[in-house]
MINU-444810 format. One record per residue: residue number from 1; residue in one letter; y, z, x of N, C-alpha, C in turn. Coordinates in Angstrom, 2 decimals, decimal comma, padded with zeros to 5 digits. Atoms other than C-alpha are relative to their C-alpha. Example, Ala and Ser with C-alpha at 12.3 -4.5 7.8 and 13.67 -1.06 7.14 Angstrom:
BEGIN
<pt num="1" residuo="A" n_north="-001,19" n_up="000,00" n_east="000,89" ca_north="-004,50" ca_up="007,80" ca_east="012,30" c_north="001,20" c_up="000,00" c_east="000,90"/>
<pt num="2" residuo="S" n_north="-001,19" n_up="-000,06" n_east="-000,82" ca_north="-001,06" ca_up="007,14" ca_east="013,67" c_north="001,09" c_up="000,73" c_east="-000,77"/>
END
This chain:
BEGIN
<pt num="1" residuo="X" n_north="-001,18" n_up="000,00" n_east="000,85" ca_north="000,00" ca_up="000,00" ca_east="000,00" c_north="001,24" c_up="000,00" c_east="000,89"/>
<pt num="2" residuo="X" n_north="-000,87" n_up="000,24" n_east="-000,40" ca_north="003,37" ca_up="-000,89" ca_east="001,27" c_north="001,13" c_up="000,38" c_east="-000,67"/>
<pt num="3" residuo="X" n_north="-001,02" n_up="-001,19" n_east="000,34" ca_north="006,36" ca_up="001,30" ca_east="000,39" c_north="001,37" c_up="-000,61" c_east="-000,33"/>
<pt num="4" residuo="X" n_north="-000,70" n_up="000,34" n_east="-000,58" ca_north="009,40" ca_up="-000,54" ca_east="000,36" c_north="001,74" c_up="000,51" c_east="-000,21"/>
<pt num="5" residuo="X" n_north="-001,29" n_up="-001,01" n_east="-000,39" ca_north="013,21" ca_up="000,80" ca_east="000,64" c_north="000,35" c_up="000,87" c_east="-001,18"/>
<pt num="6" residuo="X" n_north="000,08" n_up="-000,97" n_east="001,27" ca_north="013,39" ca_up="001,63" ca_east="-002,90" c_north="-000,85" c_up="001,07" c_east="-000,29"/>
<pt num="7" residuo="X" n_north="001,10" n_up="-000,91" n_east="000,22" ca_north="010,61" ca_up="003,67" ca_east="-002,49" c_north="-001,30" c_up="-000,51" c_east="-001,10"/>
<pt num="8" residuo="X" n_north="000,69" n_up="000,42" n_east="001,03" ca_north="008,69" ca_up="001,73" ca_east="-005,22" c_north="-001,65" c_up="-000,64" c_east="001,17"/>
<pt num="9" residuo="X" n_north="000,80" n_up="000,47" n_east="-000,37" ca_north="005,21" ca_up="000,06" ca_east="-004,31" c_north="000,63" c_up="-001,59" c_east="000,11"/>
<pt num="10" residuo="X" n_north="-000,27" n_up="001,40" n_east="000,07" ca_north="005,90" ca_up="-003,65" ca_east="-002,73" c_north="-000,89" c_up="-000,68" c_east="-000,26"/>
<pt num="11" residuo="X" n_north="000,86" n_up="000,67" n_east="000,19" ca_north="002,30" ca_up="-004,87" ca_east="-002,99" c_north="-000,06" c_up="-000,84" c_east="-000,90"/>
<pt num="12" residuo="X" n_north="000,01" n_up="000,65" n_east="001,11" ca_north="003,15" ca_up="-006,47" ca_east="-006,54" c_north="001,42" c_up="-000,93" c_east="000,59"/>
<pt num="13" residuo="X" n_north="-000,89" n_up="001,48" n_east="000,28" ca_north="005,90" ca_up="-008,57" ca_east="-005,05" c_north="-000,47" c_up="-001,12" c_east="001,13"/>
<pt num="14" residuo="X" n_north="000,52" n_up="001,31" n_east="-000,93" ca_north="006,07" ca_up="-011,98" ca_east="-003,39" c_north="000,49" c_up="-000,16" c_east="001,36"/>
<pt num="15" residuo="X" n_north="-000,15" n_up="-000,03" n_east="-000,94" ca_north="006,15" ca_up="-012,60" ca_east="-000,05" c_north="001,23" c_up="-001,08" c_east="000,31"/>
<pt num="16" residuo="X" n_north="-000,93" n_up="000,79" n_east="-001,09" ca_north="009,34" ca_up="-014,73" ca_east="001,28" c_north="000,13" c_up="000,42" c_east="001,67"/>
<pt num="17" residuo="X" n_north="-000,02" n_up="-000,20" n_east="-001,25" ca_north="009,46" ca_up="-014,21" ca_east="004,55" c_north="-000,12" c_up="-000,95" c_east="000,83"/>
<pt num="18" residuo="X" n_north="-000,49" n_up="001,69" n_east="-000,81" ca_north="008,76" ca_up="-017,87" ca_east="005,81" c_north="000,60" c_up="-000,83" c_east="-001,22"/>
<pt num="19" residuo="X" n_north="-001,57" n_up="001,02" n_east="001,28" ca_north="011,61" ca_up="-019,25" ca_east="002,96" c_north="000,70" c_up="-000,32" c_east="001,22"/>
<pt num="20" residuo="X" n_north="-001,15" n_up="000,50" n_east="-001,25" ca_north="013,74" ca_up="-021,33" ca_east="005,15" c_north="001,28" c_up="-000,77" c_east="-000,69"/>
<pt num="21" residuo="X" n_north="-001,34" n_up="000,72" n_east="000,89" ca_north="017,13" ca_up="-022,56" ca_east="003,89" c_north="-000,16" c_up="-001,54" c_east="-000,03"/>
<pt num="22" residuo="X" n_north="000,09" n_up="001,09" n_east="-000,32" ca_north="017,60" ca_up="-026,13" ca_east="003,73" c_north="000,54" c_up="-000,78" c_east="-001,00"/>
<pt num="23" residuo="X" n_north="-000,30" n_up="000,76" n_east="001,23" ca_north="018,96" ca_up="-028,99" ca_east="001,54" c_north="-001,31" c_up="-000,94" c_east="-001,00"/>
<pt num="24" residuo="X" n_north="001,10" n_up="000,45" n_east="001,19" ca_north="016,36" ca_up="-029,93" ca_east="-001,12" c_north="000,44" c_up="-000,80" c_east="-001,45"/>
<pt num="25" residuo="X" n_north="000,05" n_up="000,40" n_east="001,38" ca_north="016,11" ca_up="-032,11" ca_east="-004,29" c_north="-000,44" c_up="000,53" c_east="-001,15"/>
<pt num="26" residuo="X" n_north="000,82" n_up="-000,96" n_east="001,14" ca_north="015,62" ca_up="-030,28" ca_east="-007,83" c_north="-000,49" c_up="-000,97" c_east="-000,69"/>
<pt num="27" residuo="X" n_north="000,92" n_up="000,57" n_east="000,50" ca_north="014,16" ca_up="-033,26" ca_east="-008,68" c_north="-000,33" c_up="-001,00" c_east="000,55"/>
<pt num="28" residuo="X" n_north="000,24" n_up="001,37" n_east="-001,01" ca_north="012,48" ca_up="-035,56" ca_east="-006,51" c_north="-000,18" c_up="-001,34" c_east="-000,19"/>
<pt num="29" residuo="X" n_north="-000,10" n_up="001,15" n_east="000,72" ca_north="012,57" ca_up="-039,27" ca_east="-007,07" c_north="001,08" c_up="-000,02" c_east="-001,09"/>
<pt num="30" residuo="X" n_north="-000,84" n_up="-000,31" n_east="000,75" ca_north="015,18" ca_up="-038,53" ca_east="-009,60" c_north="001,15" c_up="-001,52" c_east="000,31"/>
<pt num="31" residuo="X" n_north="-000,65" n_up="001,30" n_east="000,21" ca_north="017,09" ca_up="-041,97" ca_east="-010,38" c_north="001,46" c_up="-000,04" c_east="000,19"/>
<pt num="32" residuo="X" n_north="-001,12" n_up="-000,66" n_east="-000,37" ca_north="020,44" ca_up="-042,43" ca_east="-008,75" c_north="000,85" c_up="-000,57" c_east="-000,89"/>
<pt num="33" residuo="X" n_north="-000,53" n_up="000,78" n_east="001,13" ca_north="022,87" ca_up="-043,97" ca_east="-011,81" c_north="001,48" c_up="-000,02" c_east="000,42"/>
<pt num="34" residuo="X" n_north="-001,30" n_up="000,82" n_east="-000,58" ca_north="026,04" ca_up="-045,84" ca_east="-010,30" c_north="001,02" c_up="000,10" c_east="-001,77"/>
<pt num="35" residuo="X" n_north="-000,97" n_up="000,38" n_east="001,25" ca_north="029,13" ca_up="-046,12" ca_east="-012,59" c_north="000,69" c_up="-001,33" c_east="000,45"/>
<pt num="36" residuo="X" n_north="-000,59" n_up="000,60" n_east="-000,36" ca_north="031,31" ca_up="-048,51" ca_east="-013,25" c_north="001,25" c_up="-000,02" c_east="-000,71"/>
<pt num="37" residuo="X" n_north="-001,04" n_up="-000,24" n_east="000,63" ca_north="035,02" ca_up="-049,07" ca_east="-014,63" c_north="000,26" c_up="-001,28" c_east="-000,55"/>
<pt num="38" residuo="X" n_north="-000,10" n_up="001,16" n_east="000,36" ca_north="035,36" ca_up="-051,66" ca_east="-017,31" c_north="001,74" c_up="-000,57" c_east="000,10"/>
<pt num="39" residuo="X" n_north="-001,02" n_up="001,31" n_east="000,24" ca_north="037,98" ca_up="-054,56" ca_east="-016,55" c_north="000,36" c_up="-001,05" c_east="-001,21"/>
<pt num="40" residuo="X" n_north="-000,15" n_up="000,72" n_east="001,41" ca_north="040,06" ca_up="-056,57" ca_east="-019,07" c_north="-001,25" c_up="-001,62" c_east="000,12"/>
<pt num="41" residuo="X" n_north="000,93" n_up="001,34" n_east="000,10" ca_north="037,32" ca_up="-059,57" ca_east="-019,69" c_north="-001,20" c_up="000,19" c_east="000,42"/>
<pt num="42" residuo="X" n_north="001,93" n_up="-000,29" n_east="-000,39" ca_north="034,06" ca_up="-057,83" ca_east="-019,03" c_north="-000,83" c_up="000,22" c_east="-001,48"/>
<pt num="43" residuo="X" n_north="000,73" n_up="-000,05" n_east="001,36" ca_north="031,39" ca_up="-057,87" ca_east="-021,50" c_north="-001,60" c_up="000,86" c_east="000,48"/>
<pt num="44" residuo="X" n_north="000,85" n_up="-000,87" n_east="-000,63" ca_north="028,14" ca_up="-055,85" ca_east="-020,89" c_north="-000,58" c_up="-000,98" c_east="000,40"/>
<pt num="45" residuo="X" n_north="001,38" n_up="000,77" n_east="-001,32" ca_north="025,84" ca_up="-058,99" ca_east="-020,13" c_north="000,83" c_up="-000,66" c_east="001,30"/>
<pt num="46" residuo="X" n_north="-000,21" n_up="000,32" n_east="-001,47" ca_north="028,34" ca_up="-059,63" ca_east="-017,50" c_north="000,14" c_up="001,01" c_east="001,14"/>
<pt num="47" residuo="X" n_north="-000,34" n_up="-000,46" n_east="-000,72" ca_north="028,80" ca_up="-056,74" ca_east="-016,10" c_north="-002,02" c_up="000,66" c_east="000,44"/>
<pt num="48" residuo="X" n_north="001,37" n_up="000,03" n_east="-000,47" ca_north="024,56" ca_up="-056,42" ca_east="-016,03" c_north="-000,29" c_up="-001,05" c_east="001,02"/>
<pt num="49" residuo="X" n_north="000,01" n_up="000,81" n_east="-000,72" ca_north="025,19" ca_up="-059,89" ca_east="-014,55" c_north="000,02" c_up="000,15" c_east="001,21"/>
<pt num="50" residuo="X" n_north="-000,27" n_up="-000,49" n_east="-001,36" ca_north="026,70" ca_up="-058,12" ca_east="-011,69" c_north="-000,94" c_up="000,66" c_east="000,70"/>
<pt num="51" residuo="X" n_north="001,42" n_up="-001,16" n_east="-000,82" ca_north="024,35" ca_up="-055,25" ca_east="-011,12" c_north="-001,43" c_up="-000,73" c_east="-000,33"/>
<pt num="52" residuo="X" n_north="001,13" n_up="000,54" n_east="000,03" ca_north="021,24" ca_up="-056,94" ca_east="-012,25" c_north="-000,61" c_up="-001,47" c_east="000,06"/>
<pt num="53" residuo="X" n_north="000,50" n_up="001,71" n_east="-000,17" ca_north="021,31" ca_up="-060,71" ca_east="-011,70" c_north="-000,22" c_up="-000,60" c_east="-001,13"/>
<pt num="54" residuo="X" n_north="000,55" n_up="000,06" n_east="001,58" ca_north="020,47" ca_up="-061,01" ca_east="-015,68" c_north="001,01" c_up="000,28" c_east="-000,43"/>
<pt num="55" residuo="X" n_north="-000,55" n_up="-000,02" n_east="001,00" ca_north="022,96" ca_up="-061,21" ca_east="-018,20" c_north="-000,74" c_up="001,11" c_east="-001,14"/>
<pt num="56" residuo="X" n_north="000,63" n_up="-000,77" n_east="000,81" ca_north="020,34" ca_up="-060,07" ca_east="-020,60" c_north="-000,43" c_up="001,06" c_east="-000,12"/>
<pt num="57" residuo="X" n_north="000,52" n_up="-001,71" n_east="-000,33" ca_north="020,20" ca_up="-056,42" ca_east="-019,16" c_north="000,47" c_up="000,73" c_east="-000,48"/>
<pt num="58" residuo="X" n_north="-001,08" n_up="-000,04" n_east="000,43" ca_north="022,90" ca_up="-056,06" ca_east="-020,81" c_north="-000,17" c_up="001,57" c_east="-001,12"/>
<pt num="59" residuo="X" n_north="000,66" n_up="-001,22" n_east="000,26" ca_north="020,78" ca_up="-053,06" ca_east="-022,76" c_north="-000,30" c_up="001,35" c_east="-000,21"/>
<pt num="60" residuo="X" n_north="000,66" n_up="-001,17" n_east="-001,14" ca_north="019,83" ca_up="-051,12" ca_east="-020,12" c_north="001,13" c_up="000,63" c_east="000,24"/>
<pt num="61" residuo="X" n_north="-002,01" n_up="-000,95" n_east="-000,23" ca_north="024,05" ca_up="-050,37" ca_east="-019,56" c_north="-000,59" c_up="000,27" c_east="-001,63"/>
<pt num="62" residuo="X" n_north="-000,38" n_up="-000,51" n_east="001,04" ca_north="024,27" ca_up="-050,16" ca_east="-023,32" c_north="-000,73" c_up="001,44" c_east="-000,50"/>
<pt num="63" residuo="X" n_north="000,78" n_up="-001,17" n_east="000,78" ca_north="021,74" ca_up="-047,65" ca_east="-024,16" c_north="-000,05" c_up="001,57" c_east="001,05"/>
<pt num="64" residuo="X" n_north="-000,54" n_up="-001,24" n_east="-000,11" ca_north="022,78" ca_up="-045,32" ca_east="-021,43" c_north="001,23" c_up="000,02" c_east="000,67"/>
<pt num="65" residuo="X" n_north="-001,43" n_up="-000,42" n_east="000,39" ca_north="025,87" ca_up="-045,41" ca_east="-022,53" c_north="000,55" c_up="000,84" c_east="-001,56"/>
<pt num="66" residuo="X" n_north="-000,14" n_up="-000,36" n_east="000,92" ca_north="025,59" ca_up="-044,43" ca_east="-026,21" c_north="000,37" c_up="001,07" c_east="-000,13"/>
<pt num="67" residuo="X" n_north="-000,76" n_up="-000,72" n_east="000,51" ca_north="027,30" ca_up="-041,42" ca_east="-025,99" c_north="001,17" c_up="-000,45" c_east="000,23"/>
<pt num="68" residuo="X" n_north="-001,54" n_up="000,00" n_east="000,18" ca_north="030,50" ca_up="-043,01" ca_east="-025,35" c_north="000,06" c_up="-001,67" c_east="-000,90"/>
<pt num="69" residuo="X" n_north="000,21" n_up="001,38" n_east="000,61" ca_north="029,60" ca_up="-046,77" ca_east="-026,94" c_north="-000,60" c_up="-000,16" c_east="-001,37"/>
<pt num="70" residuo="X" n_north="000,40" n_up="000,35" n_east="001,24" ca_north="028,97" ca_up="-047,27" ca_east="-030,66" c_north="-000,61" c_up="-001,08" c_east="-000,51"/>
<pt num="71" residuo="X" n_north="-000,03" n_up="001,48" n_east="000,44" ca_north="029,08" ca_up="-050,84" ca_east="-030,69" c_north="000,04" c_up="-001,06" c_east="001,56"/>
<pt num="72" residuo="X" n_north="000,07" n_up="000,82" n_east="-001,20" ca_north="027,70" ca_up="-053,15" ca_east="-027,53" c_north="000,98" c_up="-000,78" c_east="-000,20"/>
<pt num="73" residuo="X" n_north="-000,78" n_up="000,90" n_east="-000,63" ca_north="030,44" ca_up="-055,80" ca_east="-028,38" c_north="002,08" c_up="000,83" c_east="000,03"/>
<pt num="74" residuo="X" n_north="-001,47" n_up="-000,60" n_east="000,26" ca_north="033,12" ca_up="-053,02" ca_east="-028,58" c_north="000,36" c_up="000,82" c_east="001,48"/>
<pt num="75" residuo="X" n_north="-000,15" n_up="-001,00" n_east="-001,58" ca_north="034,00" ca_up="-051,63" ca_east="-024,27" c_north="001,76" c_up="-000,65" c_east="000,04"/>
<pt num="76" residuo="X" n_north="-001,61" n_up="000,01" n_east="000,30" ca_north="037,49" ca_up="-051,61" ca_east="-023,44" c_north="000,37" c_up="000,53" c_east="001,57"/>
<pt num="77" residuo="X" n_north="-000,01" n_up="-000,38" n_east="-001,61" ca_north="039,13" ca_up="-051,29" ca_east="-019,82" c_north="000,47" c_up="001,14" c_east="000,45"/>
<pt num="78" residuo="X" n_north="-000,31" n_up="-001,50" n_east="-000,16" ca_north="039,12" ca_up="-047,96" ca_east="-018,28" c_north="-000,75" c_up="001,07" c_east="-000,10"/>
<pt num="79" residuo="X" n_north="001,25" n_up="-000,52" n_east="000,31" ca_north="035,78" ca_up="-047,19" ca_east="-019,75" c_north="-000,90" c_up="000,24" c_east="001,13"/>
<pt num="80" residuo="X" n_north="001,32" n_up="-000,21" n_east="-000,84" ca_north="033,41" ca_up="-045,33" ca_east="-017,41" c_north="-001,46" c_up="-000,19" c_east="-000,26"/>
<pt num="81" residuo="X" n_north="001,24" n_up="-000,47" n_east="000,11" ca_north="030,31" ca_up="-046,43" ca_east="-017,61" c_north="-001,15" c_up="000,29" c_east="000,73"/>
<pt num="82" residuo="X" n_north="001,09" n_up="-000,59" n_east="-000,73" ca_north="027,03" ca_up="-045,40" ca_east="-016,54" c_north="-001,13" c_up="-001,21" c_east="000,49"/>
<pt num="83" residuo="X" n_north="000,82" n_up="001,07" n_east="-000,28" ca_north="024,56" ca_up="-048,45" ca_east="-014,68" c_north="-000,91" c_up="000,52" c_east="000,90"/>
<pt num="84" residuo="X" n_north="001,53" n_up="-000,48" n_east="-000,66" ca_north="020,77" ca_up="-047,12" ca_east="-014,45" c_north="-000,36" c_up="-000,58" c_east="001,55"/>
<pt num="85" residuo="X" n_north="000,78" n_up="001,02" n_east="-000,96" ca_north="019,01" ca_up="-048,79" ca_east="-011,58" c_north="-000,67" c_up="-001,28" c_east="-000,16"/>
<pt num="86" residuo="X" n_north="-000,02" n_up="000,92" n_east="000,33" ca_north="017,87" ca_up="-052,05" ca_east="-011,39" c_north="-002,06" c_up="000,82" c_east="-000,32"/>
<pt num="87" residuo="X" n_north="001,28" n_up="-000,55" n_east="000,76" ca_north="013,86" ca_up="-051,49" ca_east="-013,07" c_north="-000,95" c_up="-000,14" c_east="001,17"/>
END
């Protein structure tokens, strides 16, 4: 049995003692999601055009964007949005 400053029994706790500091991920692989700032004359399949070579990805921005986008043909300049990774 091991005693420890509190006087309590330590045997019931966990050992840290080789914990080493360090910079770590709380989630590994974890998807890195670029923004972007809409310009007057952008439309989402062009601005998928940009990041994804496809027009038709056009989607993949819209759907994670829906908390600030109601309506794919409704973005407006100034708008931050959010552009997943390419798949």
């Amino acid at each position: 049995m091991t005693i420890g400053q509190d006087g309590k029994n330590d045997d019931d706790m966990p050992d840290f003692s080789d914990v080493r500091s360090g910079a770590s991920s709380t989630a590994p692989g974890a998807e890195v999601v670029q923004t972007y700032e809409v310009k007057s004359g952008d439309s989402l399949s062009k601005i998928a055009k940009n990041f994804y070579g496809n027009g038709n990805a056009w989607k993949r921005i819209y759907e994670a964007n829906t908390d600030i986008l109601k309506d794919p043909n409704k973005i407006y300049p100034g708008q931050k949005l959010k552009i997943p990774p390419k798949a």
